[in-house]
Structures are given as C-alpha cells and as structure tokens.
C-alpha positions as CSV (number, residue, x, y, z in Angstrom):
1,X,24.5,-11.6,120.8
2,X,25.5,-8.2,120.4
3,X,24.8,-5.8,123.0
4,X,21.5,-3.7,123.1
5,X,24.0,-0.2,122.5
6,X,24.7,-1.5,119.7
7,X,21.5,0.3,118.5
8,X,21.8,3.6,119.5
9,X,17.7,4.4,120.6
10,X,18.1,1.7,122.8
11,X,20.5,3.8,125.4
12,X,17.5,5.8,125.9
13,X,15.0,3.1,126.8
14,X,16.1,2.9,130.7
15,X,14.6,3.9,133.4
16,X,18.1,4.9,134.8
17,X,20.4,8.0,135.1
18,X,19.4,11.5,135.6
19,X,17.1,13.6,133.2
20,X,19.6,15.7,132.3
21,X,22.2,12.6,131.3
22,X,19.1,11.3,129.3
23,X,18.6,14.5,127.3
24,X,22.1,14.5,126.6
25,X,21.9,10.8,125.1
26,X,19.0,11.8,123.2
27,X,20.5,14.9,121.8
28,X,23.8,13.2,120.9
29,X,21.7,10.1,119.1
30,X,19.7,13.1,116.9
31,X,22.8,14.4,116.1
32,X,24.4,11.0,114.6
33,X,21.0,9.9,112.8
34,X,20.8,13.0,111.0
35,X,24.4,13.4,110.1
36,X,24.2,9.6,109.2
37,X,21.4,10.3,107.2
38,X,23.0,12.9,105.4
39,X,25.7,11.3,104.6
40,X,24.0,8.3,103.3
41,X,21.4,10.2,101.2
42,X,22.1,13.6,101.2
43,X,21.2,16.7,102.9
44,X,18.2,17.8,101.5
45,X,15.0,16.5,103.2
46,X,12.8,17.0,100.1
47,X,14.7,14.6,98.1
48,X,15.8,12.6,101.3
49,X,12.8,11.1,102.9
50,X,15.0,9.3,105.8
51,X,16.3,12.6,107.2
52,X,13.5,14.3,107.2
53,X,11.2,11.6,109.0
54,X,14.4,12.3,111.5
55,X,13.9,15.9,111.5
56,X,10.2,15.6,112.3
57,X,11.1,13.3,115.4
58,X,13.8,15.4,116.7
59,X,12.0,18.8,116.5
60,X,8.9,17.3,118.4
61,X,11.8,16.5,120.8
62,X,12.9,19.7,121.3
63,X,16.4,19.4,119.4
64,X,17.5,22.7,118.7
65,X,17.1,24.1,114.8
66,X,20.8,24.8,115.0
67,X,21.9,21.6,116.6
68,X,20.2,19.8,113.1
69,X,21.6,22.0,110.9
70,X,25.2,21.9,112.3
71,X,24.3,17.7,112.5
72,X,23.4,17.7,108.8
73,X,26.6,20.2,107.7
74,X,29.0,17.9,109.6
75,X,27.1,14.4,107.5
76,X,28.7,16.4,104.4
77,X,31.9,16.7,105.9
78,X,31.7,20.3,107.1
79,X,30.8,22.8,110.4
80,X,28.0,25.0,110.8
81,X,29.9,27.5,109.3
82,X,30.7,25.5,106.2
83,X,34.9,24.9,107.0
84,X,36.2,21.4,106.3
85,X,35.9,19.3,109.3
86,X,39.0,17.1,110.3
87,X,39.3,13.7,112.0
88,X,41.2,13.9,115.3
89,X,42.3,10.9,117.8
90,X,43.5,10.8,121.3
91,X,44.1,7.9,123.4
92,X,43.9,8.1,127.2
93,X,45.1,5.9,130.6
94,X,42.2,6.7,133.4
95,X,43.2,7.0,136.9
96,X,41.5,3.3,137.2
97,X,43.9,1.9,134.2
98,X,40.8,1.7,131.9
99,X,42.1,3.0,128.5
100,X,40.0,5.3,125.8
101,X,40.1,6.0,122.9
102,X,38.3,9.4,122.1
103,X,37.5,10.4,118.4
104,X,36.4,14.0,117.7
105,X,35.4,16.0,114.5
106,X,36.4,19.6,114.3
107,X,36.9,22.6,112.0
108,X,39.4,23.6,114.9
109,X,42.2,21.1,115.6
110,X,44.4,23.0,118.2
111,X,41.2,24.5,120.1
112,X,39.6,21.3,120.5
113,X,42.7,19.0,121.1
114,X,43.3,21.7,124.0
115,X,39.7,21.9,125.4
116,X,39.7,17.9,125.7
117,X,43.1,17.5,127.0
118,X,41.9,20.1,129.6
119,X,38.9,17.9,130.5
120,X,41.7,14.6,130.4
121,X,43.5,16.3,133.5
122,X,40.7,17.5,135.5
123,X,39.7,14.0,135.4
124,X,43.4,12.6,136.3
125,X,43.7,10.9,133.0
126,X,46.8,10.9,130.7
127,X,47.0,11.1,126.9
128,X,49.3,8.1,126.3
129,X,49.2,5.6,122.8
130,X,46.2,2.8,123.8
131,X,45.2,1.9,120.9
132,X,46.8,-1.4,120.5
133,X,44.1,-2.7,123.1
134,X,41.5,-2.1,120.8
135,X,40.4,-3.3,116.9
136,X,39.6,-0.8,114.4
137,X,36.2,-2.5,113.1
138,X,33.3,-1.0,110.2
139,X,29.9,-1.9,112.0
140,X,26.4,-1.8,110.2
141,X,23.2,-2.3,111.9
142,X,20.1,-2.5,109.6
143,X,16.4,-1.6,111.4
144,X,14.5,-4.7,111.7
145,X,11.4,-4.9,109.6
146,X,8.4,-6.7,109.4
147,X,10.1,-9.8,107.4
148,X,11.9,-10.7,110.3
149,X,14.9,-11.2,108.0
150,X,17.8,-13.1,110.0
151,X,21.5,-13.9,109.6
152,X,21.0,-16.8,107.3
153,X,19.2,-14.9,104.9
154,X,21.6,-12.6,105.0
155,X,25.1,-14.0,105.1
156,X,26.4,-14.9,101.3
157,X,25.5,-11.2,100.4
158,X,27.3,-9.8,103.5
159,X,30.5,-12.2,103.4
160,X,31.1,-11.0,99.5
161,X,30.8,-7.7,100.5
162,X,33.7,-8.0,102.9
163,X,31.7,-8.8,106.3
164,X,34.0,-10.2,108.6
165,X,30.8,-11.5,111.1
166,X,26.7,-10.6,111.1
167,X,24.9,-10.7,114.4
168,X,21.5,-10.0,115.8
169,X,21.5,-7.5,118.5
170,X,19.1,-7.4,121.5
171,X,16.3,-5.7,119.4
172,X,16.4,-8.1,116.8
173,X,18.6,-5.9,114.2
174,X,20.6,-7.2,112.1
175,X,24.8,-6.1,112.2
176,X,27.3,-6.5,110.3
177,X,31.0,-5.9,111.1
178,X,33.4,-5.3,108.6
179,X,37.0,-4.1,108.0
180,X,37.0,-0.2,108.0
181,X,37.3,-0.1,104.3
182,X,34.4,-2.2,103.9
183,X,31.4,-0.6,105.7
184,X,30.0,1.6,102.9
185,X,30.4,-1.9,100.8
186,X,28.8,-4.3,103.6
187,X,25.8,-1.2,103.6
188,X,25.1,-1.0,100.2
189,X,25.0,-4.5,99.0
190,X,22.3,-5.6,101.7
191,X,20.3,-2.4,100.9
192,X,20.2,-3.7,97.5
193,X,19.9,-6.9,98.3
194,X,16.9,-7.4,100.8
195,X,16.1,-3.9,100.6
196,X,17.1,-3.4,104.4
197,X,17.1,0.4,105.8
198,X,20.3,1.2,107.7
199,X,19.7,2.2,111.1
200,X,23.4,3.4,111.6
201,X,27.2,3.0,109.5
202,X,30.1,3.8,111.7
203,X,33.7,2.8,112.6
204,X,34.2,2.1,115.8
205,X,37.3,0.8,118.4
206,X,36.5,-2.8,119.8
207,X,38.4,-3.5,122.9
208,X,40.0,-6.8,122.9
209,X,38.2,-9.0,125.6
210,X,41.8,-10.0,127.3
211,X,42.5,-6.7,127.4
212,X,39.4,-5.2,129.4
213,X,40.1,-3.7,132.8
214,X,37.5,-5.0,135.5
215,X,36.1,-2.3,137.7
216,X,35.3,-3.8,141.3
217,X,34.5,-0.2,143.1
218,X,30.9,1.7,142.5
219,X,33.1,5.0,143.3
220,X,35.4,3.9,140.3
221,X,32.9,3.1,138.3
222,X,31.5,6.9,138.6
223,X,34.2,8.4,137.8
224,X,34.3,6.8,135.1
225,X,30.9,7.6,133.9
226,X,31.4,11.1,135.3
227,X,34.7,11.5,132.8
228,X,32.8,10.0,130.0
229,X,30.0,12.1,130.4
230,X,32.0,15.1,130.2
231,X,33.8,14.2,127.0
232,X,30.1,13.0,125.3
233,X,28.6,16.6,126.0
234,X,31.9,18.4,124.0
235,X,30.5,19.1,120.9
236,X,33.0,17.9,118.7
237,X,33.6,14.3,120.4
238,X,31.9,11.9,117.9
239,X,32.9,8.5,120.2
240,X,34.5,7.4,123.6
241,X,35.5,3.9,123.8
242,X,36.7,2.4,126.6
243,X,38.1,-1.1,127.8
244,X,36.4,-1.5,130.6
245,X,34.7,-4.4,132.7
246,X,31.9,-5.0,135.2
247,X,33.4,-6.5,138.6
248,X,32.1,-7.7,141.5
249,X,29.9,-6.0,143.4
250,X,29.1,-2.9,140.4
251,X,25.3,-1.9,141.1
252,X,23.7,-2.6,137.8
253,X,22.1,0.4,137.7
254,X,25.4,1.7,137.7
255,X,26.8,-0.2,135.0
256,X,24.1,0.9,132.9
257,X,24.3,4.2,133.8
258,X,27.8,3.9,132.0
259,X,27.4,1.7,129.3
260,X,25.0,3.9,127.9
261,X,27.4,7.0,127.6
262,X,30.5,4.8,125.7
263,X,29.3,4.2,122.2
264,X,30.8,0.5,122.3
C-alpha cells in the first residue's frame, strides 16, 4: 500500500501537531493544488473549472488573495512578479545522518540558495551530494470516484503509458509511478481513458529502503521535524525529502508529526 501522504489532504486529517504547523500544511497544500491546477489546465478559472472549485475552497480557508495568485503564476512557470522561475537542488547530511534532498523554485537563485543554506547551518546540517540514496520517480495519484475503479482496471493503459507500478493508497486513490519523463504521459492516458481527475502530478525523490537512517531518540526525531518545518515554511521550497526511519521507542504521535511535513 502506499502511504496515506501520498495524498496530500490527508496530512491534514490528524488530530496531531500544533495549530500553527497545521495551517502551514494547509497553506502549502493550497498552494500545490492550485499551481497543479494551473499547470494542468490553465490559469484562468473561467475556462478552468478545477482551479476554481480550488480557489473557492481555499479562500473560505482564509488563503491569502496573493498567496493564490503567486500559486497560480508559479503553475505557468513564473513569480508573482511575472520573472521566469528556475529549478534549484540541494542535498543535505543532518546532524542525525538522515540525508535530504530539498527542491526549491525561485525567480532568485543566489538569494534563495543563501537564505536555505543559512537555515542548513542553524540546524547543524551540511550541503554535501545525497542524492545517490534516493530514486528520481514521476508519481500520479488520481481522486477516487464513485466507480471505485482499481488497479486491474487500470493497469494495460498505465503500463503503455510508461508506468513503472500503480498502487492504491490509504484513501483508496489510485497512483501511478513512472520514470520522470513519463508523468505528464502516465496522467493523460488514464484521464482519457477512465476519465479519472488527477488529484496531484509531481516528481518526487524516493529513498532507497536499505538506505533509510532509523531514528531511535524522540529528541532526534524533533529536530528533525523542527528543521523540516523550517525549510517547508520558505516560500520557495517546493519539497523536502528525507531518508529517514521510525526506531524503537519514536512516540507515534511524533512520527506523524514529521511524516506529515516531508512530502514523501
């Protein structure tokens, strides 16, 4: 099964972690379904009935007016401002050996690189290569519908459209994982296939399971979340992965407190 975070409402569904760290998850969901839905059908609401059901929801929310419009600017590619917004990677060693990979999106390479390197040493991490503990994968997850539509149904349409594996997550949605190239492919053809509504279309950084450092201290463990935490609420970090594992004796509350803010 594929874990619940998977879908990205469902880090909001716990009754665990402080208000504040809540709103945060909930603001930095908004933020990716509209610039998902953007990207994916445009960026005008009139003509794009999927981003503006997601406007609706977010403004009874409280999301700021210029947090959408920056989140629908940057599903074209662009800032607020209308500059061209560039991909940037760095890869991190934590004080407890877990490593990260953090992926941002700015118009603003030097001033961000700078502002999240800062946050790296206040947190006693290191920038150092990591990436060869993780997979580079393309991951759909569809909303489920009323069919109840499973993998079977699924599966010639999704393996000829590049799918590498399809899944059904905790909530009973439907994923597909695909080589990087492949996602937009993997989307479209079960869109036009079974009709199925994308619930989100990104690429992501897997950890290899014999690679995963195990966590055995709650203070550890905080930290962690702590760091993570701080990266999630710069605005231009888009993802924080992370190799880590639960050990013995991690709270569960506290383990969800952190899965919740790593977007694998």
């Amino acid at each position: 099964m594929v874990q619940s975070g998977h879908s990205r409402w469902s880090k909001i569904k716990h009754d665990k972690g402080s208000a504040d760290a809540k709103k945060n998850v909930e603001r930095s969901i908004f933020s990716r379904d509209i610039a998902l839905a953007s990207k994916l059908y445009g960026a005008d609401p009139n003509t794009n009935p999927r981003l503006a059901t997601i406007l609706q929801t977010a403004k009874k929310a409280g999301f700021p007016k210029a947090s959408m419009e920056a989140a629908i600017a940057r599903g074209q590619g662009k800032s607020a401002t209308g500059a061209t917004l560039e991909n940037v990677t760095l890869e991190v060693i934590t004080p407890s050996t877990v490593a990260m990979i953090i992926e941002m999106e700015t118009d603003n390479r030097n001033r961000s690189l700078s502002d999240v390197r800062n946050l790296i040493k206040i947190h006693g991490g290191n920038v150092t290569p990591t990436n060869y503990l993780f997979q580079k994968k393309g991951r759909v997850a569809f909303e489920k519908d009323e069919r109840n539509i499973g993998v079977d149904e699924v599966l010639d349409e999704a393996i000829e459209a590049g799918a590498e594996d399809v899944e059904v997550d905790e909530d009973g949605s439907i994923v597909v994982w695909t080589e990087p190239s492949k996602t937009m492919a993997a989307a479209e053809a079960l869109q036009k296939s079974h009709s199925l509504k994308v619930e989100s279309s990104d690429i992501i950084w897997d950890a290899n399971e014999d690679t995963r450092v195990s966590l055995d201290s709650n203070d550890a463990v905080k930290a962690l979340s702590e760091f993570i935490e701080a990266l999630q609420d710069y605005p231009n970090v888009q993802g924080v992965y992370a190799n880590v594992a639960k050990g013995m004796g991690i709270t569960d509350d506290l383990w969800e407190d952190l899965l919740e803010k790593l977007d694998v």
